[in-house]
VOGU-3710 file (C-alpha; in Angstrom, 3 decimals, decimal comma):
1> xxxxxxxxxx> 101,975/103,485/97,239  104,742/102,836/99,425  104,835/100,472/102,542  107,088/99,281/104,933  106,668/96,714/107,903  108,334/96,970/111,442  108,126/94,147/113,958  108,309/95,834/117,895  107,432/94,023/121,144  104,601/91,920/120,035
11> xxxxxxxxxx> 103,418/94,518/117,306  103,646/93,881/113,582  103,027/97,252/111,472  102,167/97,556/108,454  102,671/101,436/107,398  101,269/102,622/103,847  101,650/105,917/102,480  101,203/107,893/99,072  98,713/107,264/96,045  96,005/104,028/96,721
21> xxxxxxxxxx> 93,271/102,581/95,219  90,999/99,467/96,639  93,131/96,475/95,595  96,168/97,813/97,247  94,497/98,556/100,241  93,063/95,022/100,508  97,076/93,395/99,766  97,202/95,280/102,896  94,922/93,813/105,151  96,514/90,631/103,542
31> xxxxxxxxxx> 99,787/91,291/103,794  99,281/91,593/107,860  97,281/88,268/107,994  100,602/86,720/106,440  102,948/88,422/108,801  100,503/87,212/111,534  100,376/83,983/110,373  104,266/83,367/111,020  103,921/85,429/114,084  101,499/83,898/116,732
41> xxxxxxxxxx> 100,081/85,894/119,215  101,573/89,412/118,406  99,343/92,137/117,377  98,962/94,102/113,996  98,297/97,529/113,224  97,774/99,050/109,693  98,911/102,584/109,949  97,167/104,054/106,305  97,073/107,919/107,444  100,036/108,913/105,103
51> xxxxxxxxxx> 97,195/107,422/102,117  95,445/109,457/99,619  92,166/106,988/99,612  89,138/107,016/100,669  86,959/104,147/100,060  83,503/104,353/99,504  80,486/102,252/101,550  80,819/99,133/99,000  84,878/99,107/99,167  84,830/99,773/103,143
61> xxxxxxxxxx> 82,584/96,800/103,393  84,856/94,644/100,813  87,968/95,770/103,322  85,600/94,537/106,242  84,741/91,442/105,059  88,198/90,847/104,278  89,467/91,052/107,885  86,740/88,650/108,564  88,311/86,252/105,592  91,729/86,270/107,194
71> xxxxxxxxxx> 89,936/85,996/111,099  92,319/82,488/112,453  95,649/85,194/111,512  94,344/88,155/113,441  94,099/86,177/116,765  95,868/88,896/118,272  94,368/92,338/118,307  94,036/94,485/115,299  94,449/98,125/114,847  93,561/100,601/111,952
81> xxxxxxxxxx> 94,945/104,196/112,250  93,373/106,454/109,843  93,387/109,900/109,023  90,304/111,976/111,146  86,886/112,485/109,572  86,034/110,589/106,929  88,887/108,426/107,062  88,328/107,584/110,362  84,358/106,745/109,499  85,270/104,403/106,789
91> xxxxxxxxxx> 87,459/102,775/109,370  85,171/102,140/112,287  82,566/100,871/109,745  84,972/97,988/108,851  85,694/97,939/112,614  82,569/97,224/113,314  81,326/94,905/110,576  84,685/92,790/111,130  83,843/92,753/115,120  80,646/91,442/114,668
101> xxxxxxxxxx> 81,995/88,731/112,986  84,617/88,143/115,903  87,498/89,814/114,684  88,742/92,068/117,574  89,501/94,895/115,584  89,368/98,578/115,809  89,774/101,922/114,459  92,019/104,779/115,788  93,167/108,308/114,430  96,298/108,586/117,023
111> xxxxxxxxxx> 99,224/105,542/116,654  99,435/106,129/120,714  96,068/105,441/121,369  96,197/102,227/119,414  99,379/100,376/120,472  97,722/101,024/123,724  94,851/99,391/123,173  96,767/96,653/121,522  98,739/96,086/124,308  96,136/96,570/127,499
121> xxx> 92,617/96,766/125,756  92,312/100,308/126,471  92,748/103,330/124,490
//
């Protein structure tokens, strides 16, 4: 798997690509919180389309309840762009565990749709 990790306006990205399985996607999710952490205020979004993963219910749910786990660093928005289909479906069920739980998170299948959001709360 390859990442990288661009800062921009009051974005920090978090880009993955290639070959996955579940523990590398979760170093994800806590490789944002960190960047967060030192970052106050700015937004994240996890940009996974370029990954060849698919989690199944269980590890979606893991991946949600890890977002709620790192909830103080994500007091910014946070973003998931997936892949459509079932991509995207594994994504908005994490979205919406981890929102119930207060994280304001939420799935997107277009990087557009979700810096916009991140920035004015509306796709």
């Amino acid at each position: 798997m390859d990442t990288s990790l661009l800062v921009h306006d009051d974005v920090v990205e978090v880009v993955a690509s290639g070959m996955a399985e579940f523990d590398q996607c979760a170093d994800l999710v806590a490789r944002l919180a960190a960047e967060l952490r030192v970052r106050p205020g700015f937004a994240g979004l996890l940009d996974v389309r370029g990954l060849d993963y698919l989690p199944n219910v269980r590890e979606a749910r893991a991946l949600a309840d890890l977002l709620v786990s790192h909830r103080p660093a994500f007091a910014g928005r946070v973003a998931i762009v997936t892949q459509p289909g079932a991509h995207f479906g594994m994504g908005r069920l994490q979205t919406i565990v981890a929102s119930l739980h207060g994280v304001p998170v939420e799935a997107f299948t277009m990087p557009g749709q979700a810096i916009s959001w991140l920035k004015t709360g509306a796709a």
